[in-house]
C-alpha positions in Angstrom: 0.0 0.0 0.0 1.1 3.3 -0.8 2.7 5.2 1.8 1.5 8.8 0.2 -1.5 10.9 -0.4 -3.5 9.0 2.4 -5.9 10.9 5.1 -4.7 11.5 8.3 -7.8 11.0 11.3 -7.0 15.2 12.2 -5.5 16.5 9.2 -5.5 19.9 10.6 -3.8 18.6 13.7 -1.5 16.5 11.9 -0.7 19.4 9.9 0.5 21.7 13.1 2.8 19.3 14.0 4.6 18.9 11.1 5.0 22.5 10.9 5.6 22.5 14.4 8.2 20.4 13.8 9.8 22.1 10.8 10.0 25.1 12.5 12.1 23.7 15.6 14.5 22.4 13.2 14.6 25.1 11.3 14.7 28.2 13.5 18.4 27.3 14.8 19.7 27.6 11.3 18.1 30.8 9.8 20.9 32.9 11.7 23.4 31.3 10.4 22.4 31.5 6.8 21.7 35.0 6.9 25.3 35.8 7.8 26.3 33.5 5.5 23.9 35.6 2.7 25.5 39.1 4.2 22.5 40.1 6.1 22.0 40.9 9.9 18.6 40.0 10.0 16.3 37.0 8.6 14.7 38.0 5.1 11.6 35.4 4.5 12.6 34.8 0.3 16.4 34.0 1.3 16.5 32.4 4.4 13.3 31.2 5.8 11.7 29.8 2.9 14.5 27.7 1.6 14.9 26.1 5.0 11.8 25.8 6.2 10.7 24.5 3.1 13.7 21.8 3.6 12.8 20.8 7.0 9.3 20.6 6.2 10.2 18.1 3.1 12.7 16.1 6.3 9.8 15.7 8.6 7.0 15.0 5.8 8.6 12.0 4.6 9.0 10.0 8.3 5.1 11.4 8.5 2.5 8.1 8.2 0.5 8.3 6.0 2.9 10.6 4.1 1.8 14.3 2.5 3.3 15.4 -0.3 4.3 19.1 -0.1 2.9 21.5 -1.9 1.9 20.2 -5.4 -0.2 22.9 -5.7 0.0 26.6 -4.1 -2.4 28.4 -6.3 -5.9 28.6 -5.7 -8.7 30.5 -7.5 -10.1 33.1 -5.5 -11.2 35.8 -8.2 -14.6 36.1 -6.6 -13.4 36.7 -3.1 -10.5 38.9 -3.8 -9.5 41.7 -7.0 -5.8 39.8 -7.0 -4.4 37.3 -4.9 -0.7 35.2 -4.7 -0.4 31.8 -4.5 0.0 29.9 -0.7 4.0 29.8 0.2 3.8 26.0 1.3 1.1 23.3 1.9 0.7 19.6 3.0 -1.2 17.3 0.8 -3.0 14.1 1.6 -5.5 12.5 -0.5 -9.0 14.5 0.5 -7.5 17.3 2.9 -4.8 19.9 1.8 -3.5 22.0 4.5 -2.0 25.7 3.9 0.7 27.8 5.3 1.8 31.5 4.4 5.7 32.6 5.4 6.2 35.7 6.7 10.3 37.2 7.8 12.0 40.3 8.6 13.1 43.1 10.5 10.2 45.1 10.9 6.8 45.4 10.5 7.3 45.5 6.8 7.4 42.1 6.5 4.7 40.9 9.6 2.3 43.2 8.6 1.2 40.7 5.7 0.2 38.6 8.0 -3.2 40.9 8.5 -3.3 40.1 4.6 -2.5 36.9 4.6 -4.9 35.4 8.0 -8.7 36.1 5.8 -7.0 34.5 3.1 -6.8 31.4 5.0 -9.9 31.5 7.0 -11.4 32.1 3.3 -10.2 28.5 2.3 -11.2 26.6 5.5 -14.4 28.2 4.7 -15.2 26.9 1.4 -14.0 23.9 2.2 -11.1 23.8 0.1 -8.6 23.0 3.2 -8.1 21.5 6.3 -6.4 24.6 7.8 -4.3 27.4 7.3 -1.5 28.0 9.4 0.3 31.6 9.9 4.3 31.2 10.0 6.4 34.6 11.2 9.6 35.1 11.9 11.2 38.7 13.6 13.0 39.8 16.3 11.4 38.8 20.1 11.0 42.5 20.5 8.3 42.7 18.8 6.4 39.5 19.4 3.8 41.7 21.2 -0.6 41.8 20.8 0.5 45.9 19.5 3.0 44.8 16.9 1.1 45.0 13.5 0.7 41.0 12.1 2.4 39.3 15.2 -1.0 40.1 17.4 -2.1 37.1 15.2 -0.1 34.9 16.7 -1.9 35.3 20.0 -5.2 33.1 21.0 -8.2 36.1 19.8 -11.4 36.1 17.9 -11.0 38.7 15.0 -14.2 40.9 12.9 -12.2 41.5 9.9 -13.8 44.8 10.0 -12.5 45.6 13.1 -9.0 44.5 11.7 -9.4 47.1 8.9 -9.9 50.1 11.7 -7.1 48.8 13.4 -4.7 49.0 10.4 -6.3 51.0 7.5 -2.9 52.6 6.4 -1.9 49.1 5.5 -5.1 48.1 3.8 -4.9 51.4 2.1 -1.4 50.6 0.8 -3.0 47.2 -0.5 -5.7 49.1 -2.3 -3.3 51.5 -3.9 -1.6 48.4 -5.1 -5.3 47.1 -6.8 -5.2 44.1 -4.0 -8.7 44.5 -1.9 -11.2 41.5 -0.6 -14.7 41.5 -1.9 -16.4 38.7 -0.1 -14.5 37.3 2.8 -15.7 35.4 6.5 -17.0 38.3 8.6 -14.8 37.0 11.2 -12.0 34.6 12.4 -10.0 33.5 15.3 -6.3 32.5 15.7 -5.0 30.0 18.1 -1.7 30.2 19.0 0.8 27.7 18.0 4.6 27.0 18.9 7.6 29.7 19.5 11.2 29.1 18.6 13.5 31.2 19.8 16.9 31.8 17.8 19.5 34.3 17.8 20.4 36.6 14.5 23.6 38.5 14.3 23.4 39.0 18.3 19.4 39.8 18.4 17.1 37.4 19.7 14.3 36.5 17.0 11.6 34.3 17.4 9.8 32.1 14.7 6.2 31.7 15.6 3.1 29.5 14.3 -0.7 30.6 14.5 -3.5 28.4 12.8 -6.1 30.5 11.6 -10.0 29.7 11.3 -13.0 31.1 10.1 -15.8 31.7 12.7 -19.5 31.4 12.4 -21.5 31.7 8.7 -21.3 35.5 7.8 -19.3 37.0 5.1 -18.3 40.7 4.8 -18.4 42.6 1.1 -15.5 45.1 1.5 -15.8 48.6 1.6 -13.4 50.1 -0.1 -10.9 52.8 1.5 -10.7 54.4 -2.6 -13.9 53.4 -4.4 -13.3 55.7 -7.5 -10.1 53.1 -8.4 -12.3 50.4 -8.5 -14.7 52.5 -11.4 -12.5 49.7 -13.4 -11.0 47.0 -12.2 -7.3 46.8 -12.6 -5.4 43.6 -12.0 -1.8 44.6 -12.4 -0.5 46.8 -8.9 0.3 50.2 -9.2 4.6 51.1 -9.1 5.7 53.8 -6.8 8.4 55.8 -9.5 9.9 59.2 -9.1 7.6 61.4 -11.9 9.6 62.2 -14.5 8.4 65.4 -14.6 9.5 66.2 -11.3 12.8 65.4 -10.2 13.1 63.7 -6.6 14.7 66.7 -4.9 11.8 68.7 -5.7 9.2 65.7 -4.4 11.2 65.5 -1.3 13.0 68.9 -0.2 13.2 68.3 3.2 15.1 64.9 2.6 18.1 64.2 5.0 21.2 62.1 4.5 21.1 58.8 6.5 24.3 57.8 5.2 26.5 59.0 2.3 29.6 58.5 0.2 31.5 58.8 -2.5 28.8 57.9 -5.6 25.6 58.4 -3.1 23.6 58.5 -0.4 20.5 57.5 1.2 17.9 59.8 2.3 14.9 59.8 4.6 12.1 62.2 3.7 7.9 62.9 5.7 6.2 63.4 2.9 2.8 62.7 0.9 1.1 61.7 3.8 4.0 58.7 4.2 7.8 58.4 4.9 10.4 57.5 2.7 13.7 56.2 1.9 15.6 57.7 -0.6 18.5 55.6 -2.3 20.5 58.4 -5.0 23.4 56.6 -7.1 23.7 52.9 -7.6 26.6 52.7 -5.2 24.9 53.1 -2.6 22.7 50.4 -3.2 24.0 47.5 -1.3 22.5 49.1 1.5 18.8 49.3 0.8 16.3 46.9 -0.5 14.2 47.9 -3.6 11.3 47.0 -3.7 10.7 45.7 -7.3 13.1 44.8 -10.0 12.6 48.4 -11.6 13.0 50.2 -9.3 16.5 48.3 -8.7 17.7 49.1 -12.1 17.4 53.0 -12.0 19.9 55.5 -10.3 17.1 56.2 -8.3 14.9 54.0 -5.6 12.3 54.9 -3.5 10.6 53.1 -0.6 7.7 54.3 1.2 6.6 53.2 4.2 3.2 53.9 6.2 3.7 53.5 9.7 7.0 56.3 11.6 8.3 53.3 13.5 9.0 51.1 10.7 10.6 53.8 9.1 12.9 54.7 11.5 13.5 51.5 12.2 14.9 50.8 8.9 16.6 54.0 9.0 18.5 52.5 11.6 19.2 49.3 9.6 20.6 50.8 6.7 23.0 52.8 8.8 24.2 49.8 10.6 24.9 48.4 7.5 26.5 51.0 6.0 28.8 50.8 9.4 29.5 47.5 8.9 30.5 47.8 5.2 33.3 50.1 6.6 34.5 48.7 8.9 38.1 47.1 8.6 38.8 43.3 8.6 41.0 41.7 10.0 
């Protein structure tokens, strides 16, 4: 008989502790990589998903019966959503499919999402298309808080997704700028807090955290719009932040101030537009900031706008540290 594709008696459960256990193998070498890619902190594209993927894979095939992992991440949600990615990893048995979404980095940047990312999978349990959905995050302990925008998620809580939207509208703005909005999503949902890993990262002590996310009771939502004029016609493709050519970015930004400079460069930080920003001028000072789309990357000039003051000077702080770093002699 074939060891694969055959129904666990909980899939949902079974499902946790795989991941449970993929993430307790995997937290203790994320650090390690990230040095080993240059960076000071854990990035979720570079370090987590590559590993967690692995250790998933590791513990998957000792699993009886055996999933298979993800053989399919896409799902068709064009009714529920205006544009949607596909799931970062799943668990497959014949019958039940179980989802998880990876989320890493420094800031609230990167666990923000997770607000995006928790309907998403309550949406799926919902139409009974899987099992569960399970919430992975990385980011430094600090922030591991119920405040911290994304990581309050990870905490035991029932959740009216319009409720959520109050409690976060400049990133569901942002989303809607980008043409990514809900239409018809469960009214509500509820998060039940799964395993913490602690690890360290260049010094800092991170935590990688599980949450499995379902949706409660039988109401859906139709989501109100922060900008209903963009949605006159619908537009699939996300909108690209870009300096207007007309208008060159010292004029956009005349308060800007140097974070760090140097020969060929600098960075700049800028309040402006309703937002904050990060100004990269001359490719040489690139290696210091992350674009944030492969365009943007290949001009002399990068932008990167941020909605919330902390994260921006929190990245601020990040890119001078690197900068430091980059200087500093070795031995």
């Amino acid at each position: 008989m074939s060891l694969f594709r055959l129904t666990p008696k909980d899939p949902s459960a079974e499902a946790e502790r795989l991941f449970t256990a993929a993430a307790e193998a995997a937290a203790p070498k994320l650090g390690p990589l990230a040095a080993a890619n240059g960076r000071t902190y854990v990035t979720e594209r570079y370090e987590l998903q590559p590993i967690f993927r692995a250790e998933v894979e590791h513990v998957a095939a000792a699993a009886r019966p055996r999933p298979s992992v993800s053989p399919r991440l896409k799902a068709d949600l064009s009714e529920h959503y205006t544009g949607i990615g596909p799931f970062d990893i799943s668990l497959e048995w014949s019958g039940a499919v179980a989802y998880g979404e990876l989320k890493a980095g420094e800031d609230t940047n990167a666990s923000a999402n997770c607000i995006w990312d928790a309907p998403k999978l309550a949406l799926m349990v919902r139409l009974q298309r899987a099992a569960s959905g399970h919430l992975i995050a990385a980011a430094p302990s600090a922030l591991w808080t119920p405040r911290t925008a994304g990581l309050e998620l990870f905490f035991d809580a029932e959740w009216d997704m319009l409720d959520l939207r109050k409690r976060h509208p400049t990133w569901w703005r942002k989303w809607e700028r980008e043409k990514l909005m809900p239409l018809r999503i469960p009214a509500s949902l509820k998060t039940i807090a799964g395993a913490r890993v602690d690890f360290a990262c260049n010094g800092v002590a991170w935590t990688l955290g599980l949450a499995r996310v379902e949706p409660m009771g039988e109401k859906w939502v139709q989501w109100p719009p922060f900008y209903p004029e963009r949605w006159e016609t619908p537009v699939t493709e996300p909108e690209r932040e870009t300096p207007p050519s007309t208008r060159p970015w010292r004029e956009r930004f005349p308060n800007a101030e140097v974070v760090v400079g140097a020969e060929g460069g600098a960075v700049y930080a800028a309040e402006a537009e309703g937002a904050w920003w990060v100004i990269t001028n001359e490719s040489a000072m690139a290696d210091f900031v992350e674009a944030e789309d492969a365009d943007l990357a290949a001009s002399s000039v990068k932008l990167r706008r941020f909605d919330d003051r902390a994260s921006w000077l929190a990245a601020c702080d990040a890119i001078r540290e690197r900068f430091a770093a980059a200087r500093r002699p070795r031995p």
